[in-house]
N, CA, C and O atoms as a Tinker XYZ file with bonds, in Angstrom:
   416  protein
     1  N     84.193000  -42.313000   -8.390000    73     2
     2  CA    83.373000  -41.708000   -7.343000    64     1     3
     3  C     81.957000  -42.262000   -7.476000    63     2     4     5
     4  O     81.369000  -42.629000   -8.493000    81     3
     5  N     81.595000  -42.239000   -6.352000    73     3     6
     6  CA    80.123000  -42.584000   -6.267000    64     5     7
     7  C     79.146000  -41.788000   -5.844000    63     6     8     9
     8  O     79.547000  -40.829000   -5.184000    81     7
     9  N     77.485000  -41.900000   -6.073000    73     7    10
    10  CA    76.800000  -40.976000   -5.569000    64     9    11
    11  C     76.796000  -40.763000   -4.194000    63    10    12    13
    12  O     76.569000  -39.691000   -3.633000    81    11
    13  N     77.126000  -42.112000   -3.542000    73    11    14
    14  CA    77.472000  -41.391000   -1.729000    64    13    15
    15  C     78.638000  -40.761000   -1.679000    63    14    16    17
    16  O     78.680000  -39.866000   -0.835000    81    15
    17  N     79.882000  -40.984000   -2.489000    73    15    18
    18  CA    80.878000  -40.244000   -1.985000    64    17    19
    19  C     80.733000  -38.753000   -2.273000    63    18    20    21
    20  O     81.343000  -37.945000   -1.572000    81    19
    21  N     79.670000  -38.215000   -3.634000    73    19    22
    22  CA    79.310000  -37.162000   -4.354000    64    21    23
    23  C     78.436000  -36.521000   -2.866000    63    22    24    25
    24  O     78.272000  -35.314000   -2.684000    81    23
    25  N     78.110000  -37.243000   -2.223000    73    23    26
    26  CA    77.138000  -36.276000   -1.349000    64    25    27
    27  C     77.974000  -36.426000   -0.138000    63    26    28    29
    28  O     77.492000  -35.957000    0.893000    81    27
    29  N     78.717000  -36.787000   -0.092000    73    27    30
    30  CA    79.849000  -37.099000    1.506000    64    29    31
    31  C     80.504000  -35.483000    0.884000    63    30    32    33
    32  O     80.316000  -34.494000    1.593000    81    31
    33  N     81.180000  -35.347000   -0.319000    73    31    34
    34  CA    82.435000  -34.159000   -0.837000    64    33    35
    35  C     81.125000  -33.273000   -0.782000    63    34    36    37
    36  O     81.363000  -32.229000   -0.176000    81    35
    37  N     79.878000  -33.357000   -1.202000    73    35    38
    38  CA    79.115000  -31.741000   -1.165000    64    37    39
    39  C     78.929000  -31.458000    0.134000    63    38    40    41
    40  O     78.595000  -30.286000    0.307000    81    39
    41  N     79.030000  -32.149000    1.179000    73    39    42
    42  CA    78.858000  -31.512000    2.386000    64    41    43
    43  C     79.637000  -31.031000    2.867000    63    42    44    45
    44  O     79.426000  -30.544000    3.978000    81    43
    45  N     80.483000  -30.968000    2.467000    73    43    46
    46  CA    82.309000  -30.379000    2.903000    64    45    47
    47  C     81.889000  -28.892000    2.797000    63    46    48    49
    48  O     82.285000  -28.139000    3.687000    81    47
    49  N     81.127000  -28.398000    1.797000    73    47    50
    50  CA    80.880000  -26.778000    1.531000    64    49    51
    51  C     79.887000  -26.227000    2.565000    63    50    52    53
    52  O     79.389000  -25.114000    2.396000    81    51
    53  N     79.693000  -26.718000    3.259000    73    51    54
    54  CA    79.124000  -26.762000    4.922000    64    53    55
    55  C     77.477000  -25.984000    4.996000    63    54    56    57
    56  O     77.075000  -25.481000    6.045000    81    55
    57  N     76.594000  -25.991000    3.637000    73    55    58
    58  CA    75.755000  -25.588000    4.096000    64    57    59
    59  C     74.587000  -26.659000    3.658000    63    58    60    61
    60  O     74.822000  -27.412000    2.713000    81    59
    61  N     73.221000  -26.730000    4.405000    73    59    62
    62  CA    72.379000  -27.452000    3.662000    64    61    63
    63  C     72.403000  -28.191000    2.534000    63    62    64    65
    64  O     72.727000  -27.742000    1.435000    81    63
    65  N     72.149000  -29.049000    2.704000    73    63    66
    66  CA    71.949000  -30.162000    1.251000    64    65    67
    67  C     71.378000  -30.917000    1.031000    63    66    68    69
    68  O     71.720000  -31.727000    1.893000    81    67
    69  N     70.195000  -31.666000    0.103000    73    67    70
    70  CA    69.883000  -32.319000    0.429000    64    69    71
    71  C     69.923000  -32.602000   -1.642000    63    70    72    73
    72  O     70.309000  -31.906000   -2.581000    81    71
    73  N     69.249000  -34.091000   -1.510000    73    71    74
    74  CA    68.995000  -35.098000   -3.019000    64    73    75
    75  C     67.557000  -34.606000   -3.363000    63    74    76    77
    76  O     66.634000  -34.923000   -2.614000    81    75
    77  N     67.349000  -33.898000   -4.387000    73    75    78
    78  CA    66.517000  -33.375000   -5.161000    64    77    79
    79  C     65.691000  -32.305000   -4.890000    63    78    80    81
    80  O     65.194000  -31.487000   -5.664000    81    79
    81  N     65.576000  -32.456000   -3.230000    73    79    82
    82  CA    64.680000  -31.303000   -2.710000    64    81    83
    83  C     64.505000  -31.018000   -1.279000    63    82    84    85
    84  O     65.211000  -31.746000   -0.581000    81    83
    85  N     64.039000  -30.481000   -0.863000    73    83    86
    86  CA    63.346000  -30.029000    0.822000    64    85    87
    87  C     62.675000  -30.361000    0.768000    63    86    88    89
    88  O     62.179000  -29.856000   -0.239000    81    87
    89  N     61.804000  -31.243000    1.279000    73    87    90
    90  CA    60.181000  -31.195000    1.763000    64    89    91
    91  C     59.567000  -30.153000    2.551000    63    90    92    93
    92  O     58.378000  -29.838000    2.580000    81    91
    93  N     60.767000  -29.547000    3.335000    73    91    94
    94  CA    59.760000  -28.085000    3.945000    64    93    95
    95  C     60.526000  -26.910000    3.330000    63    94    96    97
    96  O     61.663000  -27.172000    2.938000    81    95
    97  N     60.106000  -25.728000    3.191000    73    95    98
    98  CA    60.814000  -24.463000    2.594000    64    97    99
    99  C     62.089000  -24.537000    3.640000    63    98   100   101
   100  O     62.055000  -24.662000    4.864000    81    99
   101  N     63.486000  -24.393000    2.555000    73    99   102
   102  CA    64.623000  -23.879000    2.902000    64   101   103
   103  C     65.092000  -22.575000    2.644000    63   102   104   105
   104  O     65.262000  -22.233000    1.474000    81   103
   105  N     65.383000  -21.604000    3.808000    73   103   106
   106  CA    65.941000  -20.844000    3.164000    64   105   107
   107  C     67.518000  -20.911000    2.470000    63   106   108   109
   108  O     68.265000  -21.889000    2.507000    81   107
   109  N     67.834000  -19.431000    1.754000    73   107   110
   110  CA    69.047000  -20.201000    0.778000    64   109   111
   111  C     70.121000  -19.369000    1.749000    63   110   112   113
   112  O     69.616000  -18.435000    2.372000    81   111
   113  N     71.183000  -19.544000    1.895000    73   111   114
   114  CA    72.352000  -20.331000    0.891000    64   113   115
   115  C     72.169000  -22.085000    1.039000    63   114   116   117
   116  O     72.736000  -22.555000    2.026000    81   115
   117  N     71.347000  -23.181000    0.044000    73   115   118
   118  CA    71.495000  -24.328000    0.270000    64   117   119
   119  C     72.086000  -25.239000   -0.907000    63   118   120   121
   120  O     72.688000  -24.585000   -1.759000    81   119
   121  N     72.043000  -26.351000   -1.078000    73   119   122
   122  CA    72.148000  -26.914000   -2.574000    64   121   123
   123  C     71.224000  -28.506000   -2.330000    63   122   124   125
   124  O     70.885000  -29.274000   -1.429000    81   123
   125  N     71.148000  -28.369000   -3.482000    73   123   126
   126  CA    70.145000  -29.559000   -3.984000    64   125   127
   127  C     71.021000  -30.282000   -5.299000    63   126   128   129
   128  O     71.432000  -29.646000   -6.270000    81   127
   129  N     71.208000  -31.817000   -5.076000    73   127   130
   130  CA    71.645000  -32.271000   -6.543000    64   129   131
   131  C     70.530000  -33.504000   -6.906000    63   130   132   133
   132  O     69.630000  -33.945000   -6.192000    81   131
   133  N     70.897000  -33.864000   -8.172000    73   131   134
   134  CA    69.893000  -35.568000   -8.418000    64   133   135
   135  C     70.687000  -35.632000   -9.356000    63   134   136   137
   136  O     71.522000  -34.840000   -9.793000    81   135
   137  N     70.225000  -37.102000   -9.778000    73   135   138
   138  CA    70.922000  -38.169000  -10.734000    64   137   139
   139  C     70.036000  -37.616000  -12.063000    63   138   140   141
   140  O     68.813000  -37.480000  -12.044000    81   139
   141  N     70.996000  -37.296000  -13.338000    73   139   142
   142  CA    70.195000  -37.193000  -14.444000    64   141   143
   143  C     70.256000  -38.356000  -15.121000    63   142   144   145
   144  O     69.208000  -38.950000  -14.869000    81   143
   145  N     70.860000  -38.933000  -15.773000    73   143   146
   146  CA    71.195000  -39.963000  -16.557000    64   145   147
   147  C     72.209000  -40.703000  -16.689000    63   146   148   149
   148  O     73.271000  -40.386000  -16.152000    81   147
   149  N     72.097000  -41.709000  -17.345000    73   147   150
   150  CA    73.631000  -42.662000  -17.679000    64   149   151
   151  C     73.912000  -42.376000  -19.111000    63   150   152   153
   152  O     73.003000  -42.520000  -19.929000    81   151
   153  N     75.469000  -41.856000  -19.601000    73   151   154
   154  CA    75.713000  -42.700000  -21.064000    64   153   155
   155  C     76.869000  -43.777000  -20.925000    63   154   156   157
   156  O     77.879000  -43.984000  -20.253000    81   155
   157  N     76.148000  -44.329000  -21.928000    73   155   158
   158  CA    76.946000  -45.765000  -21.685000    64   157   159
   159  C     78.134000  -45.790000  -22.842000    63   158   160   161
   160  O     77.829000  -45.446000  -23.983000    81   159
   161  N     79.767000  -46.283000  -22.479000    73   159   162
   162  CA    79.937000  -46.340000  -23.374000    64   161   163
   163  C     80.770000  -47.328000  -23.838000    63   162   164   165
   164  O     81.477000  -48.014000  -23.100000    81   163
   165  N     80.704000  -47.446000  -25.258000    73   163   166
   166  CA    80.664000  -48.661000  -25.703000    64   165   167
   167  C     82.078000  -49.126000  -26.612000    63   166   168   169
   168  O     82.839000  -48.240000  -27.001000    81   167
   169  N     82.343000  -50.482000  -26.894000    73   167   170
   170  CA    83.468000  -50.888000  -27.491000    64   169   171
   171  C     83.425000  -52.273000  -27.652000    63   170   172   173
   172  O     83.184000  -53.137000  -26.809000    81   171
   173  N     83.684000  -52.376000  -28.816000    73   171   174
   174  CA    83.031000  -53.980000  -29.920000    64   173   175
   175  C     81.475000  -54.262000  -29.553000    63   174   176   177
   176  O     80.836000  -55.312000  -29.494000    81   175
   177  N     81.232000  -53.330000  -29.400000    73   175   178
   178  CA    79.766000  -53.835000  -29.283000    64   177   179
   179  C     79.065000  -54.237000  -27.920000    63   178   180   181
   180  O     78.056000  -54.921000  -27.751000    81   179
   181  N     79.737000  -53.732000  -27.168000    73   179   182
   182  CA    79.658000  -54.097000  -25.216000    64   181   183
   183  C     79.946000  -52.587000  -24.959000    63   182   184   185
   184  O     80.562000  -51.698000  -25.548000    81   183
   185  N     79.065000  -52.726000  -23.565000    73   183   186
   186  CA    79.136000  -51.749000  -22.383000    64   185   187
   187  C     80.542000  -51.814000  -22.035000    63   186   188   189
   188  O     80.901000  -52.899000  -21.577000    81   187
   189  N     81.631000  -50.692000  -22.169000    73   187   190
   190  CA    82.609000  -51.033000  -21.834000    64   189   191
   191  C     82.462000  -50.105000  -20.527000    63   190   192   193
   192  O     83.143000  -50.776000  -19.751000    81   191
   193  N     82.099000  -49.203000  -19.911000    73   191   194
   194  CA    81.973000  -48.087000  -18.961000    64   193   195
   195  C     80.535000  -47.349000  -19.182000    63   194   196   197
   196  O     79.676000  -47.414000  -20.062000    81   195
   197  N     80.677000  -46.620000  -17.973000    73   195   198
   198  CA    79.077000  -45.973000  -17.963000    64   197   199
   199  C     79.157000  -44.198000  -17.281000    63   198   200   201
   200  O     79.784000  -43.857000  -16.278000    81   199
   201  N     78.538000  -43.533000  -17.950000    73   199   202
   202  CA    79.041000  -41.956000  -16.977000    64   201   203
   203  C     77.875000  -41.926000  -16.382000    63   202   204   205
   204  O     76.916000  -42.180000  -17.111000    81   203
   205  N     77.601000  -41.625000  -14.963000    73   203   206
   206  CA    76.649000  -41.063000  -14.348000    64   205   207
   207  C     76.780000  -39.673000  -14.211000    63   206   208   209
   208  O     77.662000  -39.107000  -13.566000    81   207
   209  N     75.439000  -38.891000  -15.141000    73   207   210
   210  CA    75.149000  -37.874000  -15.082000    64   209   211
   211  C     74.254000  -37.324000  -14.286000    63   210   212   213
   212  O     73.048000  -37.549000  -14.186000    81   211
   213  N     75.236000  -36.265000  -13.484000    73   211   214
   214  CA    74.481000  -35.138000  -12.070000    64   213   215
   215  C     74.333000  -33.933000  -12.057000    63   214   216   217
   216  O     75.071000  -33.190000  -12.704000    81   215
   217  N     73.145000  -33.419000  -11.161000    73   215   218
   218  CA    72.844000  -31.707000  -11.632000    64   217   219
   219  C     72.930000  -31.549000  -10.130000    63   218   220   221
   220  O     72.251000  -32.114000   -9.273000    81   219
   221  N     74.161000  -30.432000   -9.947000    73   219   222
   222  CA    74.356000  -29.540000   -9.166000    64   221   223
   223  C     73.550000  -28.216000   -8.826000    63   222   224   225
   224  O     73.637000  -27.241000   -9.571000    81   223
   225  N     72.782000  -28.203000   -7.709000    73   223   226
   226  CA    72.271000  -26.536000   -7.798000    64   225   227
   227  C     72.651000  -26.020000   -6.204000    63   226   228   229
   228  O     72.481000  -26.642000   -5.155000    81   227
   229  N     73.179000  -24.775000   -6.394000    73   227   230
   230  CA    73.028000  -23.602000   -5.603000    64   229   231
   231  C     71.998000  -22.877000   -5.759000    63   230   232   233
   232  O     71.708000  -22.323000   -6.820000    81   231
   233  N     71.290000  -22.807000   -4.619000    73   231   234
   234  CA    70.620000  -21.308000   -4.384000    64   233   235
   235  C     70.512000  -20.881000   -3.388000    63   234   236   237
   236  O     70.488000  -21.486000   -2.316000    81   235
   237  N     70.380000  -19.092000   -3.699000    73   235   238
   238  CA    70.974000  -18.208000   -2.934000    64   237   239
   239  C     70.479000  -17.070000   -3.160000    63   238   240   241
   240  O     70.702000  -16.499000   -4.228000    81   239
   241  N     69.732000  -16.542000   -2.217000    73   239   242
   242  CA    69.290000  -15.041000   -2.221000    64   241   243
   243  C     69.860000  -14.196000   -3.201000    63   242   244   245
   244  O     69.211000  -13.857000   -4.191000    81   243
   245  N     71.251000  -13.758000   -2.964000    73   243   246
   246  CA    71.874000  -12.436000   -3.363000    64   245   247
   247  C     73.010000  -13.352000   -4.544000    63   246   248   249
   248  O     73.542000  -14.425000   -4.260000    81   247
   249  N     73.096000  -12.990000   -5.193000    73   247   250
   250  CA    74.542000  -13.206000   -5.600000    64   249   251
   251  C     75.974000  -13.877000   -4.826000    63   250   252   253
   252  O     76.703000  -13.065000   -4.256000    81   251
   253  N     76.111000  -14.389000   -4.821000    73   251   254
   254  CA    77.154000  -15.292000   -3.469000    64   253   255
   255  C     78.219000  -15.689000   -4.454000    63   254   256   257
   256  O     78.028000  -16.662000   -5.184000    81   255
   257  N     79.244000  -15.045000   -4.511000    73   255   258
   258  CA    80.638000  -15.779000   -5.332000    64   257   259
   259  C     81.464000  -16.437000   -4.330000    63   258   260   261
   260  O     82.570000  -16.915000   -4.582000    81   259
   261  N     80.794000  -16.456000   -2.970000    73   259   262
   262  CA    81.990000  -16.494000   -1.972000    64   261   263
   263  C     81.564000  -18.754000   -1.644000    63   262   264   265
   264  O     82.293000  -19.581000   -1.097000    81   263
   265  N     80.241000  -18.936000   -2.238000    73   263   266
   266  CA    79.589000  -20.225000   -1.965000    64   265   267
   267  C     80.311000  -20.694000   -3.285000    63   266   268   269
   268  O     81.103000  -21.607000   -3.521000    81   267
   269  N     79.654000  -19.590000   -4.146000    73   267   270
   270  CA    80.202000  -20.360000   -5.357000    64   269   271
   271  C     81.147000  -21.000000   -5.456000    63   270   272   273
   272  O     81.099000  -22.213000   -5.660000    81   271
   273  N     82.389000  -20.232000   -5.315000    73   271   274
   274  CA    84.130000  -20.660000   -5.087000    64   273   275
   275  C     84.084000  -21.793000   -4.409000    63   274   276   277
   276  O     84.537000  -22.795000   -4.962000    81   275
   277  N     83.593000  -21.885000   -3.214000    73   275   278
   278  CA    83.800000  -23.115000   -1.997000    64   277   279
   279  C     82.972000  -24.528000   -2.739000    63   278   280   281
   280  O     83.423000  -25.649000   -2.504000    81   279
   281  N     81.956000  -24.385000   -3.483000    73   279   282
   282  CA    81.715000  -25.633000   -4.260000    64   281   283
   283  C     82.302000  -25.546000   -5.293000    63   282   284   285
   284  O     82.343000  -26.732000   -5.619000    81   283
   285  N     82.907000  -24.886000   -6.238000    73   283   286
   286  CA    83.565000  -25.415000   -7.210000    64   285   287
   287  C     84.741000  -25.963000   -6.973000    63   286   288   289
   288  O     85.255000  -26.785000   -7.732000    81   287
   289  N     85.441000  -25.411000   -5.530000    73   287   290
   290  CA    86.536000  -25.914000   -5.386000    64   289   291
   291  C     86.624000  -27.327000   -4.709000    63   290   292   293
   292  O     87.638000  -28.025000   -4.705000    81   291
   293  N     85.425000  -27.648000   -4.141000    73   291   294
   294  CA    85.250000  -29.192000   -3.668000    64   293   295
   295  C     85.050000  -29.947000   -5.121000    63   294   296   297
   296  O     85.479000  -31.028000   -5.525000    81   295
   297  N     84.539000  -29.323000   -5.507000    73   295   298
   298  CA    84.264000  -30.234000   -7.353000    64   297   299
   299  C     85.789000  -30.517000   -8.082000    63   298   300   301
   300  O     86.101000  -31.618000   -8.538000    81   299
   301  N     86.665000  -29.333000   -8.105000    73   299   302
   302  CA    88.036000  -29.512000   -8.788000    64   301   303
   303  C     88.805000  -30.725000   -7.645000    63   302   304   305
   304  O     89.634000  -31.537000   -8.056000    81   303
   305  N     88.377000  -30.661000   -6.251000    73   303   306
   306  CA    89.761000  -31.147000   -5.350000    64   305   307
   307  C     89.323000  -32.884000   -5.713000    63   306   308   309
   308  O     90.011000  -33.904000   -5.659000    81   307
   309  N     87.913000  -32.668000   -6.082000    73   307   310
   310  CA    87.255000  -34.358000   -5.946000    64   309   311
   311  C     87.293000  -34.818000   -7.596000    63   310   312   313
   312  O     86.692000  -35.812000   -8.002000    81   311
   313  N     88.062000  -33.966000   -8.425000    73   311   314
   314  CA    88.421000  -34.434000   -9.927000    64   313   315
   315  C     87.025000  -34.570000  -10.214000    63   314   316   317
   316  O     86.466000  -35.631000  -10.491000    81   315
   317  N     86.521000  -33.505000  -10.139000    73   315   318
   318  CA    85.120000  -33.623000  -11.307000    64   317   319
   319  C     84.843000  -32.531000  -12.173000    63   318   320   321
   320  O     84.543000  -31.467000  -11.633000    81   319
   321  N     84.877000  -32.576000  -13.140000    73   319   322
   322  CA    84.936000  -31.694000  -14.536000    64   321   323
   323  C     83.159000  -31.151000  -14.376000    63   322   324   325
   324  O     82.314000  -31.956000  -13.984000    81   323
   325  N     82.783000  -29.659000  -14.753000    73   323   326
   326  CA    81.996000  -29.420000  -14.533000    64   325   327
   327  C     81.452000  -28.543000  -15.399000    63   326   328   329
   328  O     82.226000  -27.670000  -15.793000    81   327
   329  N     80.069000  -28.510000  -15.915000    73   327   330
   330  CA    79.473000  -27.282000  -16.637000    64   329   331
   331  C     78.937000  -26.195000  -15.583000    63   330   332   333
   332  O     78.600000  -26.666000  -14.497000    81   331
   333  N     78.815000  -24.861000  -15.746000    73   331   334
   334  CA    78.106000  -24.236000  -14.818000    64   333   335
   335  C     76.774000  -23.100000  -15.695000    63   334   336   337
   336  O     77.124000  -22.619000  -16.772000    81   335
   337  N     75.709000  -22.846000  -15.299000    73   335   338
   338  CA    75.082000  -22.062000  -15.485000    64   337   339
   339  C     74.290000  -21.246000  -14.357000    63   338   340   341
   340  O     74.106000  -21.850000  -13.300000    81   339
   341  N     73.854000  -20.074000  -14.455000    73   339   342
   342  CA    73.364000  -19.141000  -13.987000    64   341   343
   343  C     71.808000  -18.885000  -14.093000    63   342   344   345
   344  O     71.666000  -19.360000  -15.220000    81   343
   345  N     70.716000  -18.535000  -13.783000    73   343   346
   346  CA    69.303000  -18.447000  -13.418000    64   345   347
   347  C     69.158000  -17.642000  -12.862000    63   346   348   349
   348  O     70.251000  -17.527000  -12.308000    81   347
   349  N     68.415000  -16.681000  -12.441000    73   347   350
   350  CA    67.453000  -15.796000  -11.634000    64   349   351
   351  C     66.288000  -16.286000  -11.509000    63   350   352   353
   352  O     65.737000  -16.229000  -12.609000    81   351
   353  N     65.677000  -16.703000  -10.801000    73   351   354
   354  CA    64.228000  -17.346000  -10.233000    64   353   355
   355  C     63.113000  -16.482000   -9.511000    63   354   356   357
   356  O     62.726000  -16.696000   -8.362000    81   355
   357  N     62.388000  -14.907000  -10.818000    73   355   358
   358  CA    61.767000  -14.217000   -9.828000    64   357   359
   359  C     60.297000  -14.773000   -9.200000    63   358   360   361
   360  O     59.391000  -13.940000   -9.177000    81   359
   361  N     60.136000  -15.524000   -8.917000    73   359   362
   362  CA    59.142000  -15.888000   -7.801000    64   361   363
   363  C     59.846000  -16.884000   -7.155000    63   362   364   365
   364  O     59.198000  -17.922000   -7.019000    81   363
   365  N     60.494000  -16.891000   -6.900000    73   363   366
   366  CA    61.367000  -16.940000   -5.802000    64   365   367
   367  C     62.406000  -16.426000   -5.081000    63   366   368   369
   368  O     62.862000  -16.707000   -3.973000    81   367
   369  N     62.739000  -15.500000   -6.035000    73   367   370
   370  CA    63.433000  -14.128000   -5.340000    64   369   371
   371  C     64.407000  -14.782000   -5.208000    63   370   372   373
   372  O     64.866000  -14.666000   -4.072000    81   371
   373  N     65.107000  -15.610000   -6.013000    73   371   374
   374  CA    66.820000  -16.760000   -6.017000    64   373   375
   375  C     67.424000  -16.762000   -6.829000    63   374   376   377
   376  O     66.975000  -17.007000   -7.949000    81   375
   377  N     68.774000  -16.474000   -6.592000    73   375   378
   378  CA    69.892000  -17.078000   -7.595000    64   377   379
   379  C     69.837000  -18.691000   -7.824000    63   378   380   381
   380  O     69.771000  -19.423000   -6.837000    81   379
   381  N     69.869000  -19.287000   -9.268000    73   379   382
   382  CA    70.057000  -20.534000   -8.723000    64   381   383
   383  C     71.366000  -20.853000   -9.881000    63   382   384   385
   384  O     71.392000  -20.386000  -11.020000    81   383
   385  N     72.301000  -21.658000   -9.347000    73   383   386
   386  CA    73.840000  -21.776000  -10.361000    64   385   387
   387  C     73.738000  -23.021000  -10.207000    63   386   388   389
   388  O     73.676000  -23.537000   -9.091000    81   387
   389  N     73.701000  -23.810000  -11.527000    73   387   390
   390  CA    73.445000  -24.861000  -11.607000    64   389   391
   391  C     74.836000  -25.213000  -11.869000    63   390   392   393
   392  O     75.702000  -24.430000  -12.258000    81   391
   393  N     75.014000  -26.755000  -11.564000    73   391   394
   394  CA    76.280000  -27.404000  -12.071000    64   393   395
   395  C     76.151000  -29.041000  -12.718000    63   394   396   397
   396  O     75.719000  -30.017000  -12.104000    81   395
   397  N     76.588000  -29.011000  -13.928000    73   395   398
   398  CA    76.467000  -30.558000  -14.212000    64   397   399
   399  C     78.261000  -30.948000  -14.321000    63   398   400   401
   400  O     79.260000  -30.438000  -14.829000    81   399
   401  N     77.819000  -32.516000  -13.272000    73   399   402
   402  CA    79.040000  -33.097000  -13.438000    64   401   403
   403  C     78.345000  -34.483000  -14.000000    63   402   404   405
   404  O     77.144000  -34.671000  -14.191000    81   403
   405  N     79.618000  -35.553000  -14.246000    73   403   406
   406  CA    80.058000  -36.500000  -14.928000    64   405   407
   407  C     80.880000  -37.646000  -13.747000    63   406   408   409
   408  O     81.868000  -37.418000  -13.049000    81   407
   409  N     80.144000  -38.767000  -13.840000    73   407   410
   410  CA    81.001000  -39.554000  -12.560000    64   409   411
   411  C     80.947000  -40.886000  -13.542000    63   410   412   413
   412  O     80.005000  -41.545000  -13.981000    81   411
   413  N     82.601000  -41.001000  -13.709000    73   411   414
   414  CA    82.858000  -42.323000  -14.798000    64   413   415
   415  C     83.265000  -43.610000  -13.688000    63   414   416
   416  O     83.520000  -44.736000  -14.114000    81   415
């Protein structure tokens, strides 16, 4: 998978999205992802493969298990293994559920 195909499958969960941020205030239910890093990995001493590492975020006013479900389940259908964590953001009055995936 690639980072366009990563943002072609997040739009499937049909709400706002955009790569790292809004430039104008969004309200939520939206998601935001970016590129964190590469590990590279290696064999005899060469780049044999490379993981591109990505941060998934939801945010969302209230508690939303019903968004949640609908992106994790685009994440399982598109074979991507995922960490998840949880946030409360009070000055911003947001849930935010982060997700890191792995694109080999």
């Amino acid at each position: 998978m690639t980072q366009t195909e990563l943002h072609t499958a997040l739009l499937t969960v049909g709400l706002p999205l955009n790569y790292s941020h809004f430039k104008k205030s969004q309200a939520p239910p939206f998601i935001v992802y970016k590129y964190r890093n590469r590990d590279s990995l290696t064999a005899d001493d060469l780049n044999a493969d490379s993981v591109d590492n990505f941060d998934i975020e939801l945010y969302t006013g209230d508690k939303d298990p019903v968004n949640e479900a609908l992106l994790e389940a685009v994440l399982i259908a598109n074979g991507l293994l995922f960490g998840k964590t949880e946030n409360w953001i009070p000055e911003e009055d947001m849930f935010q559920i982060a997700y890191e995936v792995q694109i080999i």
